[in-house]
C-alpha positions in Angstrom: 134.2 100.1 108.2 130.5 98.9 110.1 128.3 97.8 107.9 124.4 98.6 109.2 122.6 95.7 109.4 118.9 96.0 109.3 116.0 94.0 111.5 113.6 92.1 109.7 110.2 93.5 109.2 107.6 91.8 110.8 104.8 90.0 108.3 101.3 90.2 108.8 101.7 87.1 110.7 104.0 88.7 113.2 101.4 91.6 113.8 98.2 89.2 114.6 100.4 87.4 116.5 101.6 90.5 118.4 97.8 91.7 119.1 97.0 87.9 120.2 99.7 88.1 122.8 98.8 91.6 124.0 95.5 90.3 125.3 97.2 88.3 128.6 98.4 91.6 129.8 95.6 91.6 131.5 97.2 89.4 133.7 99.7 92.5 134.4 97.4 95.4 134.8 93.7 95.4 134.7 92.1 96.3 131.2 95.2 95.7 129.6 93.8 92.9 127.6 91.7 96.4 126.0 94.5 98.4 126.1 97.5 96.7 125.0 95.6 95.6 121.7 94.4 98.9 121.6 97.7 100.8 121.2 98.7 98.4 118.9 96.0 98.9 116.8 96.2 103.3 117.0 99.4 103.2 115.8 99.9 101.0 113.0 96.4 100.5 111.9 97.4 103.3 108.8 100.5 102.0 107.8 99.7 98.0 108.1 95.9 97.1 107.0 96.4 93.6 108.6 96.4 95.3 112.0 93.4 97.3 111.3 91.7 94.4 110.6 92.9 92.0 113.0 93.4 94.7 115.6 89.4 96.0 115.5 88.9 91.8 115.6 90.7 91.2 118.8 89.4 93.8 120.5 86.1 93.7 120.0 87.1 89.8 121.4 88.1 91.3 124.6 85.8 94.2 125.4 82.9 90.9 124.5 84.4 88.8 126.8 85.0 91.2 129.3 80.9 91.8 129.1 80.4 88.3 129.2 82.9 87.5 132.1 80.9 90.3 134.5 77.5 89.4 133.0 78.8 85.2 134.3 80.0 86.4 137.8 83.6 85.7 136.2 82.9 81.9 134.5 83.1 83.9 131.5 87.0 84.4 132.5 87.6 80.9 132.6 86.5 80.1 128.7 87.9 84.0 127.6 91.4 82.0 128.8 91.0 79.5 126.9 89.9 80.9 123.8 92.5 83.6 123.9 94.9 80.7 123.9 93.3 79.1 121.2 93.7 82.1 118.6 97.4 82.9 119.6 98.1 79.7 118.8 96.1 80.5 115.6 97.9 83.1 114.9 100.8 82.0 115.2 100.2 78.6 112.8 99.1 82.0 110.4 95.8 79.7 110.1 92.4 81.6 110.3 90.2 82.1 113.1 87.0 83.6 114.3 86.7 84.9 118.0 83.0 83.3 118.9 80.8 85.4 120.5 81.8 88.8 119.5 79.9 92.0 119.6 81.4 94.4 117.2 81.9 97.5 118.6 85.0 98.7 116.2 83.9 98.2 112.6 
C-alpha cells in the first residue's frame, strides 16, 4: 500500500523570498523583473496576504527602478542590482526591508 506523502507548504518567508528572486528574470527576458513578480502576485495575492503585500512592494521596486535606470542612461541598473541583491538576501534572513526609492504605483 503507497502512502501519499505531502510537500510542505511554503511560509510567508518562502513567498517574499520567491517574489525577491523573480526580479533577476530580467536577466532572461526583458521586463521580466515586472512580470515575473507580477504573476506571482495575480495569483496568490487572495489566498496568501503576505504576497499581496510583499508582491505590490516589489513591484512597485522594479517598475521605480526601471524609471530610474532610463531616467540615469542605465547607472540606475547598476545600483537596482545591487539593491535587488540586498533584499533577497533580506528575504531570505526573513529580516525586514524597505526598497529605497519607491514610487507606489500598486497600493
Amino acid at each position: 500500500m503507497e502512502t501519499q506523502t505531502s510537500l510542505p507548504r511554503p511560509s510567508a518567508t518562502n513567498w517574499r523570498l520567491y517574489l525577491e528572486l523573480l526580479s533577476f528574470t530580467a536577466f532572461v527576458f526583458p521586463v521580466g523583473h515586472i512580470l515575473g513578480p507580477l504573476v506571482l502576485w495575480l495569483v496568490k495575492k487572495d489566498s496568501v496576504p503576505t504576497v499581496d503585500e510583499e508582491g505590490k512592494k516589489v513591484i512597485n521596486f522594479n517598475i521605480s527602478w526601471t524609471l530610474w535606470g532610463v531616467a540615469s542612461c542605465g547607472l540606475g541598473f547598476l545600483a537596482w542590482i545591487v539593491i535587488a541583491i540586498i533584499a533577497t538576501l533580506k528575504a531570505a534572513n526573513n529580516e525586514p526591508f524597505k526598497h529605497p526609492w519607491t514610487i507606489s504605483f500598486l497600493k
